[in-house]
DRENDO-1510 file (C-alpha; in Angstrom, 1 decimal, always signed):
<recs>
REC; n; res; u; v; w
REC; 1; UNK; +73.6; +58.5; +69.9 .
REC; 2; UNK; +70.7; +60.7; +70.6 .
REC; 3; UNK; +67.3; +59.5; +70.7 .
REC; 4; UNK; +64.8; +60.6; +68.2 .
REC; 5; UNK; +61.6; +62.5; +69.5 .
REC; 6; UNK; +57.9; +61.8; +68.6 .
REC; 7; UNK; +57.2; +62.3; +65.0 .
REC; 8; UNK; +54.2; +64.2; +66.1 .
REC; 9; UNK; +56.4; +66.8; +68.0 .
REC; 10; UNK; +58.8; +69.3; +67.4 .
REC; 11; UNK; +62.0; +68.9; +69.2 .
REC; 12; UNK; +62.1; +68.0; +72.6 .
REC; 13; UNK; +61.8; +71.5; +75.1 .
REC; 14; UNK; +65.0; +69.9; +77.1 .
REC; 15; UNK; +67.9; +67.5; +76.3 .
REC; 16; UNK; +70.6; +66.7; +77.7 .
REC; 17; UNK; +74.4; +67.3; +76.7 .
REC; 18; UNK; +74.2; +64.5; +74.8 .
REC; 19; UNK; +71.1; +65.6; +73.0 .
REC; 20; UNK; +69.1; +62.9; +74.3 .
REC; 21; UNK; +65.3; +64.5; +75.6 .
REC; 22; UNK; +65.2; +64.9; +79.5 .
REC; 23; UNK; +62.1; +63.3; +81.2 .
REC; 24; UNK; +61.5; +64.9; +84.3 .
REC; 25; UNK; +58.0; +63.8; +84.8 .
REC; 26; UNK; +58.6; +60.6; +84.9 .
REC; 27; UNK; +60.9; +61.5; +88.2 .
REC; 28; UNK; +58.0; +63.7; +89.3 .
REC; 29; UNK; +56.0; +60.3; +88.7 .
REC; 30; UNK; +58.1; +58.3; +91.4 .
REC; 31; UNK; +56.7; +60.5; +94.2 .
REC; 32; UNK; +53.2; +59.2; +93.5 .
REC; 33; UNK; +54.6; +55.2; +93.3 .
REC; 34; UNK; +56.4; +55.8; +96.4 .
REC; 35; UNK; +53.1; +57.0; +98.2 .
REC; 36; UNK; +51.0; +54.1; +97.0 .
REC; 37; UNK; +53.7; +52.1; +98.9 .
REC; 38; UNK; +54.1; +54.3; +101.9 .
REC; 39; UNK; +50.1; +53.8; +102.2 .
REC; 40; UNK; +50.0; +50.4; +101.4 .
REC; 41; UNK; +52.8; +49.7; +104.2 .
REC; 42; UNK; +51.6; +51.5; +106.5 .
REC; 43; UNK; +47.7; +50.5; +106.4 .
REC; 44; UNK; +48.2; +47.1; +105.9 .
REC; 45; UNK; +51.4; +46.4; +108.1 .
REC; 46; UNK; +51.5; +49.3; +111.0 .
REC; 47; UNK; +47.9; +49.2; +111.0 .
REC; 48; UNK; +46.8; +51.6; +113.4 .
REC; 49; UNK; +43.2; +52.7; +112.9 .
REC; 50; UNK; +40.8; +50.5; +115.2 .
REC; 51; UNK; +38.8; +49.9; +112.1 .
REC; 52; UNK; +39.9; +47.2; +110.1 .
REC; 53; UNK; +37.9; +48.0; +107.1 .
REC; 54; UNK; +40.3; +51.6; +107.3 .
REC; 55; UNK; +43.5; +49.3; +107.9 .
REC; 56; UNK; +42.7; +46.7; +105.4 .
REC; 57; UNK; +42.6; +49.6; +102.2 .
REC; 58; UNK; +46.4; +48.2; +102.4 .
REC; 59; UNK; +45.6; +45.5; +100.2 .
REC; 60; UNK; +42.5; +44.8; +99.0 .
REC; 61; UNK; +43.1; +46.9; +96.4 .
REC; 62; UNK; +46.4; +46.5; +94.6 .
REC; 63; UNK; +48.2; +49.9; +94.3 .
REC; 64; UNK; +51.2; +49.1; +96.4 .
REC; 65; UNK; +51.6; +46.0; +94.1 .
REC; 66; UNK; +50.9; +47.9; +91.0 .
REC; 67; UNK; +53.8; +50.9; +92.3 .
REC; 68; UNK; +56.0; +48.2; +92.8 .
REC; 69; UNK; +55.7; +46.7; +89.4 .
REC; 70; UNK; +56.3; +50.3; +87.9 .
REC; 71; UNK; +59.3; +50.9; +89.9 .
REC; 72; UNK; +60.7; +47.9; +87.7 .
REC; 73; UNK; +59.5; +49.1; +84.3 .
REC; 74; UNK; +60.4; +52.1; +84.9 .
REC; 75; UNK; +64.2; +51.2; +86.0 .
REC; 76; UNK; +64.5; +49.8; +82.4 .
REC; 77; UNK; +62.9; +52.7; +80.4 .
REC; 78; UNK; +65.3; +55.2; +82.3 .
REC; 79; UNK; +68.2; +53.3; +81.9 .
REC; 80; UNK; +67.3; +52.6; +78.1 .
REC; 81; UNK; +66.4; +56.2; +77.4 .
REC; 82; UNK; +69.4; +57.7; +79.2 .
REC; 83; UNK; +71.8; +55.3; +77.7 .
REC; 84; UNK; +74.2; +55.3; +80.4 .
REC; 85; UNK; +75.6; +51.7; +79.2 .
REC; 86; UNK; +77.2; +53.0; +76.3 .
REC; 87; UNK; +79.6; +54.6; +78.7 .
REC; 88; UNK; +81.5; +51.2; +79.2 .
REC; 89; UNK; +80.3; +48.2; +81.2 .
REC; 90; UNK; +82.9; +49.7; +84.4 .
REC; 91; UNK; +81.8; +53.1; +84.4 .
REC; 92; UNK; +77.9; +51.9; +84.1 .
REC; 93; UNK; +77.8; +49.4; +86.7 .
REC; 94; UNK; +80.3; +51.4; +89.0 .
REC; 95; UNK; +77.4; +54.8; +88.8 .
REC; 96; UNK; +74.7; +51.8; +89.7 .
REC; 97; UNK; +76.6; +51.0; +92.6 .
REC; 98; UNK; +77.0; +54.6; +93.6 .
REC; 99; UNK; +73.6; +54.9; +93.4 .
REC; 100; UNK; +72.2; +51.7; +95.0 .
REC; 101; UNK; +74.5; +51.5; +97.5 .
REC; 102; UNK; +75.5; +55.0; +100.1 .
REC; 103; UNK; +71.6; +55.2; +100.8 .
REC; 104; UNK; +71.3; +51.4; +101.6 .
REC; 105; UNK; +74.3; +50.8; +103.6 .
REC; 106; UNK; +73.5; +54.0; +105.7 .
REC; 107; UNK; +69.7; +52.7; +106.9 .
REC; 108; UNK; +71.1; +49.2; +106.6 .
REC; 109; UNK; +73.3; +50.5; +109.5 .
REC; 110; UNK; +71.1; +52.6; +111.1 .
REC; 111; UNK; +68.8; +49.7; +111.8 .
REC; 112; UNK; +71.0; +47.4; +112.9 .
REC; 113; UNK; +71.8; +49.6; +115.4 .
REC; 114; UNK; +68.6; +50.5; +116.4 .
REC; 115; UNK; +67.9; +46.8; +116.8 .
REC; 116; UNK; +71.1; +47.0; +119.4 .
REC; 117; UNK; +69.8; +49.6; +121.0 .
REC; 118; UNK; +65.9; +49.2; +121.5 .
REC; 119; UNK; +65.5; +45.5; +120.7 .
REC; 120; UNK; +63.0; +43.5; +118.4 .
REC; 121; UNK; +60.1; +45.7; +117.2 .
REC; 122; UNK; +56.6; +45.0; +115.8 .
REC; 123; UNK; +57.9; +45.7; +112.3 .
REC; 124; UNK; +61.4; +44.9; +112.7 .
REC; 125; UNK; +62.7; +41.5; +114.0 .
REC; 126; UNK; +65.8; +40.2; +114.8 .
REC; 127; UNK; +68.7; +39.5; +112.4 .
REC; 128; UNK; +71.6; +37.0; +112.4 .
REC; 129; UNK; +74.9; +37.8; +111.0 .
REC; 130; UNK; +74.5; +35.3; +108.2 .
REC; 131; UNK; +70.9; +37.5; +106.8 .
REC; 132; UNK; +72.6; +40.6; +107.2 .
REC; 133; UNK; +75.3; +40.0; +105.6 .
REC; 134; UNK; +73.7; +39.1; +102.9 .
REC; 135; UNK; +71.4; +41.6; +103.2 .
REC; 136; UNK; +74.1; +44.4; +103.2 .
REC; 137; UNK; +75.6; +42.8; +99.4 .
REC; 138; UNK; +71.9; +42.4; +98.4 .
REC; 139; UNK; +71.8; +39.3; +97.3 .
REC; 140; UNK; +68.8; +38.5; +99.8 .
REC; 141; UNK; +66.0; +37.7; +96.9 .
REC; 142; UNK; +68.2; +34.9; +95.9 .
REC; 143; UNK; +67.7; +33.0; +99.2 .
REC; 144; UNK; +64.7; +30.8; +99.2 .
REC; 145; UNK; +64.7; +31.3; +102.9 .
REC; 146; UNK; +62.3; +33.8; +104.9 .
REC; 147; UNK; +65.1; +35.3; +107.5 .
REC; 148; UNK; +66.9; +36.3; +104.2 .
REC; 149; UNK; +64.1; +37.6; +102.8 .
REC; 150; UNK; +62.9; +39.6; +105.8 .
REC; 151; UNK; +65.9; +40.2; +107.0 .
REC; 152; UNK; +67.4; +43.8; +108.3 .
REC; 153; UNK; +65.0; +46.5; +107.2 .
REC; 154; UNK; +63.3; +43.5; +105.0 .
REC; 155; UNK; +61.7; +46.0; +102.5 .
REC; 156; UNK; +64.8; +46.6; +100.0 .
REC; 157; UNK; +64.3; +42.7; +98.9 .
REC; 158; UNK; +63.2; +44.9; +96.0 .
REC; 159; UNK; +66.5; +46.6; +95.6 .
REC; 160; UNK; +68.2; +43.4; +95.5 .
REC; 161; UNK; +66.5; +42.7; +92.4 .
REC; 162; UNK; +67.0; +46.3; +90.9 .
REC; 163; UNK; +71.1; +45.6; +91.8 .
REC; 164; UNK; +70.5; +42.3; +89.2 .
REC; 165; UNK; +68.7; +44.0; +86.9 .
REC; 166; UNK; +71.2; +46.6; +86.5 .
REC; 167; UNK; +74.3; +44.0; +86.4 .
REC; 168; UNK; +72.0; +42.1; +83.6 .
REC; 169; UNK; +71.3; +45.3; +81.7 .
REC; 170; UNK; +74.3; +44.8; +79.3 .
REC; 171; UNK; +73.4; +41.1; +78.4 .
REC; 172; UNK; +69.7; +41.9; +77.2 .
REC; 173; UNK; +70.4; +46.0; +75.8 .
REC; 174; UNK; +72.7; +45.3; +72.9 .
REC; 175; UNK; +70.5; +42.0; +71.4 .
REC; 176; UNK; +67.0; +44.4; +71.9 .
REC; 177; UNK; +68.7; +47.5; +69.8 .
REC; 178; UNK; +69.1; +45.1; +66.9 .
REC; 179; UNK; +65.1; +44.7; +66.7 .
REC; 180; UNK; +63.7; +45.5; +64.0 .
REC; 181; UNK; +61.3; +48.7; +64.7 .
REC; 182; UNK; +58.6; +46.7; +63.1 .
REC; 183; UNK; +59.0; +43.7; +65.3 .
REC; 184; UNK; +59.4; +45.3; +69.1 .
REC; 185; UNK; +55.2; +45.2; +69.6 .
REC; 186; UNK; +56.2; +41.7; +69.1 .
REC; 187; UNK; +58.7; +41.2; +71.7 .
REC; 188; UNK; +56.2; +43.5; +73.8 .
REC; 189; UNK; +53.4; +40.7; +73.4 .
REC; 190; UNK; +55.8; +37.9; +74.3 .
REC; 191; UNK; +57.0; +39.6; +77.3 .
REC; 192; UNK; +53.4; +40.1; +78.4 .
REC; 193; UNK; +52.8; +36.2; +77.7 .
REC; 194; UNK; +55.6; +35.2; +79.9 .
REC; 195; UNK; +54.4; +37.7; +82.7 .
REC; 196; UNK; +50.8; +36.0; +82.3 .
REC; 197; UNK; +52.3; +32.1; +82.2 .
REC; 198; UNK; +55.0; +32.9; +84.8 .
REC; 199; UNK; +52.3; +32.1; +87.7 .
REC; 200; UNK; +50.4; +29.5; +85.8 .
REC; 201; UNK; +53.7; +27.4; +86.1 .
REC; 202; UNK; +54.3; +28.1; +89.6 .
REC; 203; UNK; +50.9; +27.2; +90.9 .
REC; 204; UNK; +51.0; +23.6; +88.8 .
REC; 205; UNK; +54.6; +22.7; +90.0 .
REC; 206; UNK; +55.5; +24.5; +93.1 .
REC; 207; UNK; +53.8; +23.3; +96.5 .
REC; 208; UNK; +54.3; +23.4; +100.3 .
REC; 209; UNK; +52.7; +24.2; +103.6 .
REC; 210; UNK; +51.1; +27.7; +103.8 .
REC; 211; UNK; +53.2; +30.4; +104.6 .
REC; 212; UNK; +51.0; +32.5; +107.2 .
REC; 213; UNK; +53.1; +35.8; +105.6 .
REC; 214; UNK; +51.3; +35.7; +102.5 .
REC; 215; UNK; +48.6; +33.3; +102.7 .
REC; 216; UNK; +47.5; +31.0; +100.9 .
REC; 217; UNK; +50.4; +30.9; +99.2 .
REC; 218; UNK; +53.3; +28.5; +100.2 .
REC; 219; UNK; +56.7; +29.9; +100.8 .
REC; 220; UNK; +58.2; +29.1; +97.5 .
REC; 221; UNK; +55.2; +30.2; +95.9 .
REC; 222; UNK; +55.6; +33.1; +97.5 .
REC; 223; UNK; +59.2; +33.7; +96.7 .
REC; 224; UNK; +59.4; +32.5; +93.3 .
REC; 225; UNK; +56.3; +34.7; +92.2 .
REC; 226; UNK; +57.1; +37.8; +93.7 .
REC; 227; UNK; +60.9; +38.0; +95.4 .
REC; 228; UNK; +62.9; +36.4; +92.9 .
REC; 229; UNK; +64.4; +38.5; +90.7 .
REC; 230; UNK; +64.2; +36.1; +87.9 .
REC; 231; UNK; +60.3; +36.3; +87.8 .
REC; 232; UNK; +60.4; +40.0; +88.0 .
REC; 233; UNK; +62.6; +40.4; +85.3 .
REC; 234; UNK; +60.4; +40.5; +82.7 .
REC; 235; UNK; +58.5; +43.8; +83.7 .
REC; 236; UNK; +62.1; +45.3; +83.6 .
REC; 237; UNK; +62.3; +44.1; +80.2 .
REC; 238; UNK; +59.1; +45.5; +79.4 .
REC; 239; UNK; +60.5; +49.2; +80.6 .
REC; 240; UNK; +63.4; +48.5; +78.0 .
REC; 241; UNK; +61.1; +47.7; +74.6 .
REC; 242; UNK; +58.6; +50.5; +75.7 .
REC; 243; UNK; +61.8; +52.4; +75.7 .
REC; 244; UNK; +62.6; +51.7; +72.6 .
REC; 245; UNK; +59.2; +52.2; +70.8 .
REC; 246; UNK; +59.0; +55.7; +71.8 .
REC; 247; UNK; +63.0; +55.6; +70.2 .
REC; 248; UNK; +62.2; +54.4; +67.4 .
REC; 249; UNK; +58.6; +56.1; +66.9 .
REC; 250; UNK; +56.5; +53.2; +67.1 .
REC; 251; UNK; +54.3; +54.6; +69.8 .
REC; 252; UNK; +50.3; +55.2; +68.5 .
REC; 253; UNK; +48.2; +57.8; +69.6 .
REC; 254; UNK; +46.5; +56.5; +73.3 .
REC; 255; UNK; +44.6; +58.3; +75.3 .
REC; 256; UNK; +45.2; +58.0; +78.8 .
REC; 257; UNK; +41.8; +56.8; +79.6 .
REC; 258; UNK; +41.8; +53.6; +77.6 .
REC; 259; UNK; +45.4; +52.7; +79.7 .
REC; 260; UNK; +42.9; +53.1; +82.8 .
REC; 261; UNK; +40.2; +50.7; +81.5 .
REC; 262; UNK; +42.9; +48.1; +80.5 .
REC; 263; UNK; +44.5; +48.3; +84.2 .
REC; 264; UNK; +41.0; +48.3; +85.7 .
REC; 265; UNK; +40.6; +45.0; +83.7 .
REC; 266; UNK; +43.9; +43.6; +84.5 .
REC; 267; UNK; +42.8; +44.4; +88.4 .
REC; 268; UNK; +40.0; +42.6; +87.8 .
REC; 269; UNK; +42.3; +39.4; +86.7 .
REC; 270; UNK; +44.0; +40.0; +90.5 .
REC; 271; UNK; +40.5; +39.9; +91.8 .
REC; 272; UNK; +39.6; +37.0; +90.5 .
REC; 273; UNK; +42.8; +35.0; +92.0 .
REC; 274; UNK; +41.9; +36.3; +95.5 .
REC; 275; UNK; +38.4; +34.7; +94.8 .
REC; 276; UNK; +40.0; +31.3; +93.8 .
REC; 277; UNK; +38.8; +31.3; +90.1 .
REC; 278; UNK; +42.5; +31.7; +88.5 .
REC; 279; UNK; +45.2; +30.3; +91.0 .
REC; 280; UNK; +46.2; +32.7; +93.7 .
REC; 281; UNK; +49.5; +33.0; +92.5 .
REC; 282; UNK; +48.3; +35.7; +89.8 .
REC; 283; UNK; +47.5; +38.3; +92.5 .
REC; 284; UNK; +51.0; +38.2; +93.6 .
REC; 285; UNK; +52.6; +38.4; +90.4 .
REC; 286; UNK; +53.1; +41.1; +88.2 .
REC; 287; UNK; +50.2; +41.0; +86.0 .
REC; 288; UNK; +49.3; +44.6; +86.4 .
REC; 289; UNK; +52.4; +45.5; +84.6 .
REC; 290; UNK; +51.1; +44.5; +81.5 .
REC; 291; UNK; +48.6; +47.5; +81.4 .
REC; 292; UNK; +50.5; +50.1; +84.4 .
REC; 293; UNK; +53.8; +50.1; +82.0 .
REC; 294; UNK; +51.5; +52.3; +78.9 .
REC; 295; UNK; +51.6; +55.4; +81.4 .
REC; 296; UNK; +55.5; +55.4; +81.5 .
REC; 297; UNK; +55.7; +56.2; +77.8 .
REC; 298; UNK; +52.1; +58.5; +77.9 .
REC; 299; UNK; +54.3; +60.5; +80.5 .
REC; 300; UNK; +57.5; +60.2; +79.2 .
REC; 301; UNK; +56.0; +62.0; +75.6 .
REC; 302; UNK; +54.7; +64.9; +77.4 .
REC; 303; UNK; +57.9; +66.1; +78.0 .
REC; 304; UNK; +59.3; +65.0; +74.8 .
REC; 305; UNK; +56.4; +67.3; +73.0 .
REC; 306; UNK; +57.5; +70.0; +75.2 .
REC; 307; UNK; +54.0; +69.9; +76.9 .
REC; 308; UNK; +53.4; +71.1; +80.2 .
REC; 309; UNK; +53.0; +68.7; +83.2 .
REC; 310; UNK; +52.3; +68.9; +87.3 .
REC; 311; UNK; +55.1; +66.3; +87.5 .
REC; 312; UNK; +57.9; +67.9; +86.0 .
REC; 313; UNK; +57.0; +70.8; +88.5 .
REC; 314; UNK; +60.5; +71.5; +90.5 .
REC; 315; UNK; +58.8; +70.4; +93.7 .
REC; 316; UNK; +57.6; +67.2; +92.4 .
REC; 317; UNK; +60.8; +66.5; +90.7 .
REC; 318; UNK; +62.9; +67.1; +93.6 .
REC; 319; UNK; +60.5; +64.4; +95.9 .
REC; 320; UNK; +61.1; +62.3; +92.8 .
REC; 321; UNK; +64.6; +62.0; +93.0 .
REC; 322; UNK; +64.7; +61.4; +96.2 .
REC; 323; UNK; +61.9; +58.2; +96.5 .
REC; 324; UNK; +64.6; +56.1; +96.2 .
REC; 325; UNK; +66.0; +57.5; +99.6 .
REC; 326; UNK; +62.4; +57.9; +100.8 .
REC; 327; UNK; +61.2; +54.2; +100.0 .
REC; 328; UNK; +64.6; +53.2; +101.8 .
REC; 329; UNK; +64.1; +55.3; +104.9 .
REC; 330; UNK; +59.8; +54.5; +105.1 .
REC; 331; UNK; +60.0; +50.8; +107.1 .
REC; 332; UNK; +62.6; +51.9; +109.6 .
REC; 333; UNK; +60.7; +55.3; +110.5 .
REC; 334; UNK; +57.3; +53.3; +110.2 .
REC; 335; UNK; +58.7; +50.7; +112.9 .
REC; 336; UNK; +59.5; +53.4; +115.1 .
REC; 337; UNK; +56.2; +55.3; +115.0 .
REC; 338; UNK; +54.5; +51.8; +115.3 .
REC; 339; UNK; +56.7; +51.2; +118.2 .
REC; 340; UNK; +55.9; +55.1; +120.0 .
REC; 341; UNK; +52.4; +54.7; +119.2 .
REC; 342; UNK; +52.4; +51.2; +121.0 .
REC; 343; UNK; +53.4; +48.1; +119.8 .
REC; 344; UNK; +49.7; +47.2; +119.3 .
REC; 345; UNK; +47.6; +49.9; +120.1 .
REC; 346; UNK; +44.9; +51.2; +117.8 .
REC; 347; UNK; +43.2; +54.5; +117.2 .
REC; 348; UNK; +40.1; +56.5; +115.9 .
REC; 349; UNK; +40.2; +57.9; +112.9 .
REC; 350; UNK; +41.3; +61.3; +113.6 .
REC; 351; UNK; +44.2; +60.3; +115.4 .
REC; 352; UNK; +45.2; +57.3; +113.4 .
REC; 353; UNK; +44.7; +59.7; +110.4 .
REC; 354; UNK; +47.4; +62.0; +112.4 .
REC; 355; UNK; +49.8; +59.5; +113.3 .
REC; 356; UNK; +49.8; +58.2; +109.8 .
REC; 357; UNK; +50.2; +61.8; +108.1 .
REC; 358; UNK; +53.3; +62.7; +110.7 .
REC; 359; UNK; +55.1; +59.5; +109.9 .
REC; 360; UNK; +54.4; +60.6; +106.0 .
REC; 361; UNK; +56.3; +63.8; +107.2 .
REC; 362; UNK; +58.6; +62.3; +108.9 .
REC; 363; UNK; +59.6; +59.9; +105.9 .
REC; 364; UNK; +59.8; +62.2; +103.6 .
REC; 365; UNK; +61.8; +65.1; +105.5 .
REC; 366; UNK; +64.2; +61.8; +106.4 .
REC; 367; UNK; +64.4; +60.3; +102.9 .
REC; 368; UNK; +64.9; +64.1; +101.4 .
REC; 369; UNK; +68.0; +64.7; +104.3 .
REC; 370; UNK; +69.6; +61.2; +103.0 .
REC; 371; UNK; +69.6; +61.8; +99.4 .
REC; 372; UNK; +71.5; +65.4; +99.9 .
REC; 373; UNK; +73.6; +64.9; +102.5 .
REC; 374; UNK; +74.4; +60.7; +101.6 .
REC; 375; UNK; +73.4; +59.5; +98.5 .
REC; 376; UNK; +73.7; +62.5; +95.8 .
REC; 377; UNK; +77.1; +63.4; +97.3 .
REC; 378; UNK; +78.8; +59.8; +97.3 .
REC; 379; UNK; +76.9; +59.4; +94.1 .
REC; 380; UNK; +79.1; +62.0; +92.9 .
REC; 381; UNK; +82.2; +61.2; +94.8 .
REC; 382; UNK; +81.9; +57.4; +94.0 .
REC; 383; UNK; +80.3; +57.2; +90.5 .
REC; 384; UNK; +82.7; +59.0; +88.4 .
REC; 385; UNK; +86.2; +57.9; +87.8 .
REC; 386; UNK; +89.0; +60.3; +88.7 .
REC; 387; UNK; +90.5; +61.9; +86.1 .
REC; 388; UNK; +93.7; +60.5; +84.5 .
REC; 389; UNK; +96.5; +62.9; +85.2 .
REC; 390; UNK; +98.8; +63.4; +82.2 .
REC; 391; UNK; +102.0; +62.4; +82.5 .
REC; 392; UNK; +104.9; +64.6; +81.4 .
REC; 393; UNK; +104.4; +63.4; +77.9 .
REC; 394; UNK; +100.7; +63.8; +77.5 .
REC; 395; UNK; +101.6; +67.6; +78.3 .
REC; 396; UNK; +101.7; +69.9; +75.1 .
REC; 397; UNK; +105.3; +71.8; +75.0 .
REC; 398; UNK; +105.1; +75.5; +75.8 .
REC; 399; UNK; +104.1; +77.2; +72.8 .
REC; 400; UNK; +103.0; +74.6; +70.7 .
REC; 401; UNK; +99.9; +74.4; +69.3 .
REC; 402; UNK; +97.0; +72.5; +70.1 .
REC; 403; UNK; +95.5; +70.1; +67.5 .
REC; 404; UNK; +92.8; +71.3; +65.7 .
</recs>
């Protein structure tokens, strides 16, 4: 099945051989998530400027949050729009794992042996077999435990839930396409209620001793608001109805700017639980994703009217498709700069500003080397079944003709 274009546009400029619209600014659009968590990491966690206002940009503004929260919905518009699913439930999960998994397994590897080799680091602790096995499968967000959590190169606890929310993909896809068009701004609004309620519930019913990680919540707090994949769920879901709005051509005219206000207001909600008037669950939870998720499908009908964009620029694209890599390889090239630099030294701001710019280089030239020489080719190797050789009588006889 193709998927219809805007009815304000002509045709789409690109498609694919399917005839379903390609949408490369929204890969161009990953680069610029994948920075806001490359900054947020690396101001908030490495921490290397002697100024602590300069170190504490990491979080008092929530852009690493709000990146995260779009990697999510935008997992489930991609998948949604591209339609991969209706290739069969074995070929579509097998080309997830392709994906997910080369890129993983390789740093996964590579920092386990760094850990042999150089030790415990600043950014990197140690692992026990039991946390990295589990690591290595990711299954990890499941754990309600932090050395599961943390564990290995702890960052791709958000891969762990991107690996469920693919394997779920075929329970929730075939039930949302039978939605009346009418009806999915509905379904849209009761998504966004259970984003909203989800950390109402956890503050009234969940407890426990604060976890100094992410004070003032508790661990469980913690992991239930933000690690479990349950919980995050429904901003994937959110990726799949915008998705199919733009499909079926419910999407009104919106201006970019209004989607601004609404996120500044929605920041304004996070503020407000770091100043203890709503519970301090909300600024852990994915309430920015109820406002952040109307720029996927503002992007996403650029290309569909054909209209020119910066992100569907070859360079941008190319840094695009290879975030996944990148945001894989940052925390592992992070702990070793930390650990050149000085376990805890700090600098000025010229040469904190340095150090941090390299490390940016460094990440990306890393993440850019594993996508082509590990993940796109295994990808390819890996993701697509061999073909069926025919046996003698599959063969047409010599001369015969073939069906028309």
């Amino acid at each position: 099945m193709s998927v219809p274009t805007s009815p304000r546009t002509a045709p789409p400029a690109s498609t694919s051989s399917a005839g379903i619209a390609k949408l490369p600014s929204l890969t161009g659009y990953r680069f610029i998530l994948f920075n806001a968590v490359f900054w947020t990491h690396t101001l908030a966690a490495a921490r290397f400027f002697k100024n602590e206002d300069i170190n504490d940009l990491g979080h008092i503004w929530p852009y690493g949050t709000t990146a995260l929260t779009s990697f999510f919905i935008l997992s489930g518009f991609v998948l949604t729009w591209g339609e991969a699913w209706r290739n069969g439930l074995a070929r579509y999960w097998r080309a997830r794992a392709a994906k997910i998994f080369p890129g993983h397994v390789a740093v996964w590897a590579f920092t386990l042996i760094l850990l042999a080799v150089v030790g415990p680091m600043a950014l990197i602790g140690p692992t026990d077999v039991g946390p990295a096995i589990a690591n290595l499968f990711l299954v990890q967000a499941w754990i309600p435990n932090p050395s599961y959590m943390m564990s290995v190169y702890g960052i791709n606890w958000s891969v762990s839930c991107e690996i469920a929310f693919y394997l779920a993909l075929p329970l929730f896809i075939r039930p949302l396409l039978k939605i009346p068009a009418k009806a999915l701004w509905g379904v849209f609004a009761g998504l966004v209620a259970l984003i909203i309620t989800i950390p109402a519930l956890i503050d009234a019913f969940v407890g426990g001793p604060v976890w100094p990680f992410w004070a003032p919540l508790s661990f469980d707090q913690a992991w239930m608001v933000y690690f479990l994949p349950l919980s995050r769920l429904p901003e994937f879901l959110l990726g799949i109805v915008l998705a199919r709005i733009v499909q079926t051509r419910q999407w009104p005219r919106i201006r970019a700017r209004w989607i601004f206000l609404a996120t500044v207001a929605a920041t304004y909600l996070v503020w407000l639980a770091v100043d203890d008037v709503l519970p301090a669950t909300y600024a852990s939870s994915g309430v920015l994703s109820i406002t952040v998720c109307l720029f996927i499908p503002l992007i996403a009908l650029r290309d569909i009217d054909g209209r020119s964009s910066f992100l569907a620029r070859k360079s941008w694209v190319t840094l695009g498709d290879a975030s996944y890599a990148t945001y894989l390889v940052h925390w592992p090239v992070l702990a070793i700069v930390r650990e050149l630099a000085g376990p805890t030294e700090k600098y000025g701001l010229w040469a904190g500003l340095g150090i941090v710019l390299g490390t940016l280089v460094l990440t990306q030239a890393a993440g850019l080397a594993l996508c082509r020489y590990v993940e796109r080719p295994l990808m390819l190797r890996l993701g697509r079944p061999k073909k069926q050789q025919p046996t003698p009588t599959d063969r047409p006889l010599v001369g015969a003709k073939e069906p028309a």
